[in-house]
C-alpha positions in Angstrom: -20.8 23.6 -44.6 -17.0 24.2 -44.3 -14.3 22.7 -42.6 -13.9 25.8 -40.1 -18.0 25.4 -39.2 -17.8 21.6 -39.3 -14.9 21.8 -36.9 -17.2 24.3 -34.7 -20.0 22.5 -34.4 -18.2 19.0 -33.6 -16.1 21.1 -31.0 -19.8 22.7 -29.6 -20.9 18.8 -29.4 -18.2 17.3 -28.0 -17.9 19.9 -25.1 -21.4 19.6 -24.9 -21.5 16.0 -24.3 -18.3 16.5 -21.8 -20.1 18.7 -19.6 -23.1 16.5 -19.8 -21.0 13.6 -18.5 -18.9 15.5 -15.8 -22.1 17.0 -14.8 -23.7 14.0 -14.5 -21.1 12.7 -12.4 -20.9 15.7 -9.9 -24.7 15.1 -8.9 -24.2 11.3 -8.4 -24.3 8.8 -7.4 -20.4 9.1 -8.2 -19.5 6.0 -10.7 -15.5 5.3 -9.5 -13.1 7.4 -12.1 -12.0 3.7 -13.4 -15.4 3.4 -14.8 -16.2 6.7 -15.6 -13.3 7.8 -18.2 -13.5 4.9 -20.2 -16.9 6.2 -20.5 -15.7 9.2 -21.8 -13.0 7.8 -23.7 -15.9 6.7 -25.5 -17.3 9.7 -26.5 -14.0 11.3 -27.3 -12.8 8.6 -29.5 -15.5 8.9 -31.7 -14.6 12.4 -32.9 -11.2 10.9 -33.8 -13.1 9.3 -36.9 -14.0 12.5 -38.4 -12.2 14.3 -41.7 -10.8 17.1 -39.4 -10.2 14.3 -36.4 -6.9 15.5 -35.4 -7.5 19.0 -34.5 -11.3 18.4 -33.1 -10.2 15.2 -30.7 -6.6 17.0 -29.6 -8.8 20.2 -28.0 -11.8 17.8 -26.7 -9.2 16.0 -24.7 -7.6 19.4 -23.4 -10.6 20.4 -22.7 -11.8 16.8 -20.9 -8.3 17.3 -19.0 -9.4 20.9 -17.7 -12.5 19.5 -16.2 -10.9 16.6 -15.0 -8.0 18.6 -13.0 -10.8 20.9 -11.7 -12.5 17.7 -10.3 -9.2 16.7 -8.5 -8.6 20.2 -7.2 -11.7 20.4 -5.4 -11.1 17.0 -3.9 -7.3 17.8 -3.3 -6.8 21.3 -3.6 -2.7 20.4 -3.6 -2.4 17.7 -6.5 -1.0 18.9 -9.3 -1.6 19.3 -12.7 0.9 16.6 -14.1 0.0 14.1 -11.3 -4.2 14.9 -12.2 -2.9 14.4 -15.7 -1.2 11.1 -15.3 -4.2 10.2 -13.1 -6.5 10.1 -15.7 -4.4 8.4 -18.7 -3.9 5.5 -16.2 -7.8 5.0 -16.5 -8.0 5.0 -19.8 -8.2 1.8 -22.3 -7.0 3.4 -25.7 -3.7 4.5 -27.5 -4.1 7.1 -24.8 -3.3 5.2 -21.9 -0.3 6.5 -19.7 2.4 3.7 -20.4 3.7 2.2 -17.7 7.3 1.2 -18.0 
């Protein structure tokens, strides 16, 4: 397999996975978003092992941040992007934790 499939199918799982999760919390019962995106944080950081990690994590967590905005929006149709963004980076645990200054 290549690096263009291998990157295609980690991409296909990790979404995968995403939606699973995001899914899973939209049915409930609702686990509190402190709980929930170190959950996915999780998952995500796992890719970031992988030969082609750079490339595969970087869209998995654009992709985690799309979902995640959408949730706000249809809580708060008003809160914006940055704000949604800066929401979930203070829940996380990792290197990609908002820093707080």
């Amino acid at each position: 397999m290549c690096c263009n499939e291998d990157k295609g199918l980690l991409l296909t799982l990790g979404k995968t996975q995403i939606d699973a999760m995001f899914s899973r919390q939209e049915k409930g019962p609702v686990i509190d978003d402190s709980e929930f995106m170190p959950l996915v944080e999780v998952v995500l950081t796992a890719f970031e092992t992988t030969d082609i990690a750079d490339e595969v994590a970087d869209e998995l967590w654009e992709y985690t941040f799309d979902l995640y905005d959408k949730a706000c929006k249809e809580a708060e149709p008003d809160s914006p992007s940055k704000e949604n963004w800066q929401l979930m980076q203070s829940y996380l645990l990792g290197e990609r934790r908002l820093k707080r200054h």
